[in-house]
N, C-alpha and C positions, 0 to 999 in steps of 0.2 A: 459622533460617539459610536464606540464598535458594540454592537451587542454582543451578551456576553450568551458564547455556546455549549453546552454544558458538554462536559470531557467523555468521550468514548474511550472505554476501557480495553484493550485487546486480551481475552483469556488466557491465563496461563498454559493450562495445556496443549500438548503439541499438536491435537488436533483439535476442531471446536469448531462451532457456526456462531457469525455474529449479524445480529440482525439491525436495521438502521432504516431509516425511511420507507416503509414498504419493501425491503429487499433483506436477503437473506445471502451471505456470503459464507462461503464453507473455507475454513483456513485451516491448514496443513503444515505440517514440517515447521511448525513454531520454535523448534528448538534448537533448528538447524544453523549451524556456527555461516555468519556472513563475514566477519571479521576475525577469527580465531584468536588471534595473536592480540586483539582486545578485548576479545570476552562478550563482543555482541553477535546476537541471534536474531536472525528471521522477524520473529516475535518482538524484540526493541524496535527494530527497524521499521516496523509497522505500526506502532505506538508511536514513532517517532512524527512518522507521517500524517496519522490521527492526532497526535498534538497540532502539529502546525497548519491542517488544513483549512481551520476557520480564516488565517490570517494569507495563507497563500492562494486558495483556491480562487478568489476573485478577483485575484490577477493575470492566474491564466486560464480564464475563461473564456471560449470563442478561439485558442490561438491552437496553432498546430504544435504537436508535440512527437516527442519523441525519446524515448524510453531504455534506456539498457537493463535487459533482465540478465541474471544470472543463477538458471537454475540450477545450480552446481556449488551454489556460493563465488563469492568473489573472484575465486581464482579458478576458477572454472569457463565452459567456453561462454560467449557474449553472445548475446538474442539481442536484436534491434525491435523494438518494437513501435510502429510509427503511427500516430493520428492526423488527418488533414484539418485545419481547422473549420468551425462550423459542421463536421461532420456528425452524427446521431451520436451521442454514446454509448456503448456497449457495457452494461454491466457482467462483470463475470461471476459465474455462480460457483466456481472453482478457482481460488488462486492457490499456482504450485511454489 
């Protein structure tokens, strides 16, 4: 049986901190178009992720990852962002 996680809400405004487990995340440019041409922002796309992560997070746990940022939005240039697996995690205190 999956316990049930209660829903982390991402703030609407474009800038905000949101705090979760002892940590403090400072979020930025919430409004900023990721997909234009559908009408989603920054801001979905991180609720999006905060929905699913009770149900994905503990599959990839321990594995190596690797990340495409796009700080520019989509169509902007590509940041590889790469983790080894087993390695510490890094919380960021700033996501752009």
């Amino acid at each position: 049986m999956v316990k049930a996680v209660p829903r982390i809400t991402i703030p609407r405004p474009a800038t905000s901190s949101l705090s979760q487990s002892k940590h403090e995340v400072r979020l930025t440019n919430l409004q900023k178009p990721f997909w234009p041409e559908r009408g989603i922002t920054k801001g979905m796309l991180i609720q999006h992720y905060a929905d699913v992560a009770p149900v994905l997070l503990p599959h990839i746990r321990d594995r190596a990852m690797v990340m495409k940022r796009y700080p520019h939005g989509c169509g902007g240039r590509v940041l590889l962002h790469e983790a080894r697996a087993g390695a510490a995690a890094r919380l960021d205190s700033h996501v752009h």
